[in-house]
C-alpha positions as CSV (number, residue, x, y, z in Angstrom):
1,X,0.0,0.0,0.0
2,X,2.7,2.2,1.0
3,X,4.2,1.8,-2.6
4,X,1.0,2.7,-4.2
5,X,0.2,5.6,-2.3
6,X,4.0,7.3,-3.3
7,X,4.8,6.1,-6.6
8,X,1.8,5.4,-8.6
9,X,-0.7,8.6,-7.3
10,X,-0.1,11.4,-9.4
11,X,-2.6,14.4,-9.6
12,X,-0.8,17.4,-12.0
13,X,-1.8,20.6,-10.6
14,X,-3.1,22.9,-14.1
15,X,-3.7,26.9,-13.5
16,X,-7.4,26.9,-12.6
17,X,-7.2,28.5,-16.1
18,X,-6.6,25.3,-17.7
19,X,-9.0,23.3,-15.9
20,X,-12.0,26.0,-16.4
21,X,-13.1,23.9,-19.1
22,X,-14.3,20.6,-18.1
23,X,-14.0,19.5,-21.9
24,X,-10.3,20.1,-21.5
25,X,-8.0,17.3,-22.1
26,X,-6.1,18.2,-19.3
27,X,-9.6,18.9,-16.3
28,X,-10.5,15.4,-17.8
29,X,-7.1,13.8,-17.2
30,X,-6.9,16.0,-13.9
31,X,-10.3,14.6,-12.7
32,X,-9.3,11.1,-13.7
33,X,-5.9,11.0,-11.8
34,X,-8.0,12.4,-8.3
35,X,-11.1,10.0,-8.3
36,X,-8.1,7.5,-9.3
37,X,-6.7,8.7,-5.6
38,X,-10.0,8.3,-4.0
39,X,-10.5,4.9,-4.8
40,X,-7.0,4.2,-3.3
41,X,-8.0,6.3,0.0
42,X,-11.0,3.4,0.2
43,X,-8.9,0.8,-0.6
44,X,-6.1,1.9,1.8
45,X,-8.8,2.4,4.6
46,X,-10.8,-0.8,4.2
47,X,-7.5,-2.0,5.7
48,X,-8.3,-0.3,9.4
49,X,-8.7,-3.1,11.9
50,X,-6.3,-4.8,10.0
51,X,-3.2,-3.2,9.8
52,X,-2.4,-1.0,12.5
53,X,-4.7,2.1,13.0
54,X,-2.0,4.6,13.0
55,X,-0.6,3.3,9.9
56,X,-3.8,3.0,8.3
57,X,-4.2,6.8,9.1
58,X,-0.5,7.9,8.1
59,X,-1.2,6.4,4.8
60,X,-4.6,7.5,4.0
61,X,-4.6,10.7,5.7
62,X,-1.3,12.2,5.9
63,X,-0.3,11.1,3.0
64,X,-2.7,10.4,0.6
65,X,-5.2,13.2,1.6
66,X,-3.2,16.5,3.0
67,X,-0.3,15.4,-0.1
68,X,-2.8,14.8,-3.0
69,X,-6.4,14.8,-2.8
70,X,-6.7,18.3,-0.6
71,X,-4.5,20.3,-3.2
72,X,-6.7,18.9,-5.8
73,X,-10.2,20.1,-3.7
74,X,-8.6,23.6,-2.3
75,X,-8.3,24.2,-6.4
76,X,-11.7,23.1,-7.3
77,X,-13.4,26.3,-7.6
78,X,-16.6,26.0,-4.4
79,X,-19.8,24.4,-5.9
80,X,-21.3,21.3,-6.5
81,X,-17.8,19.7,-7.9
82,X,-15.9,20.7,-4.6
83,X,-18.9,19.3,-2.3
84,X,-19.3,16.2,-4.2
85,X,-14.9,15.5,-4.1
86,X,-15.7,16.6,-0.4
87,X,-18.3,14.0,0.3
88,X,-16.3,11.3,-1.4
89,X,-13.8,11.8,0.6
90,X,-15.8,12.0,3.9
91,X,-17.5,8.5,2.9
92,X,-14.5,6.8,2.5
93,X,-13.3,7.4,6.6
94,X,-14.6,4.8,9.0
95,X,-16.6,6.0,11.5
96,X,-15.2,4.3,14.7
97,X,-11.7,7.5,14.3
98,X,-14.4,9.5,15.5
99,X,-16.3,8.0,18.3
100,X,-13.8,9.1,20.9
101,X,-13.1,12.9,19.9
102,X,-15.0,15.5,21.8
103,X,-17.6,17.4,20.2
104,X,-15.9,20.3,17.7
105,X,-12.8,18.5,17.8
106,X,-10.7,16.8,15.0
107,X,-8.4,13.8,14.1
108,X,-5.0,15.6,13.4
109,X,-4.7,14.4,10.1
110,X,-7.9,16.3,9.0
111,X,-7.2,19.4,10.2
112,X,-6.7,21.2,7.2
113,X,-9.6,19.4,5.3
114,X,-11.9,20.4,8.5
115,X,-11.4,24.0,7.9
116,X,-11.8,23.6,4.2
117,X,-15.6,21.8,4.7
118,X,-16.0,25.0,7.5
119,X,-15.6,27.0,5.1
């Protein structure tokens, strides 16, 4: 897993110029490599209760999430796009990381996507 998740996930970043136009060969490719990503994340996570939590969580989260996916949402422009890459990512995290964190509180991982869905 740990040899997918750094050398076979690649999500180019374009100028938000670029990727505008969803027609674009290079939004299409762009879109591609990131639901490409979130199918790993599910497959990476499916592993919890398995593997060790914290590994399952320094995979998917650290690195997976903060290194690929959340550049890839923070440049989707807000809208029904960046809610639905959102929600497909929030789907994919098993409940049980959050059934001992105090109410308004977050796993550490997903800080940075936290304040992304408050805003």
């Amino acid at each position: 897993m740990k040899k997918s998740v750094e050398e076979d996930v690649f999500i180019p970043l374009y100028p938000k110029s670029t990727v505008k136009d969803k027609s674009s060969l290079h939004s299409k490719f762009q879109e591609r490599r990131f639901w490409s990503a979130v199918k790993l994340l599910s497959n990476v996570v499916l592993w919890d209760g398995i593997v060790q939590e914290d590994k399952v969580r320094d995979l998917g989260l650290s690195k997976l999430l903060n290194r690929y996916l959340l550049l890839n949402i923070l440049n989707t422009p807000l809208g029904p796009d960046n809610i639905e890459k959102c929600n497909k990512v929030v789907a994919c995290l098993p409940e049980r990381w959050f059934q001992d964190l105090k109410d308004g509180s977050a796993l550490p991982e997903l800080l940075n996507f936290s304040q992304h869905l408050l805003q």
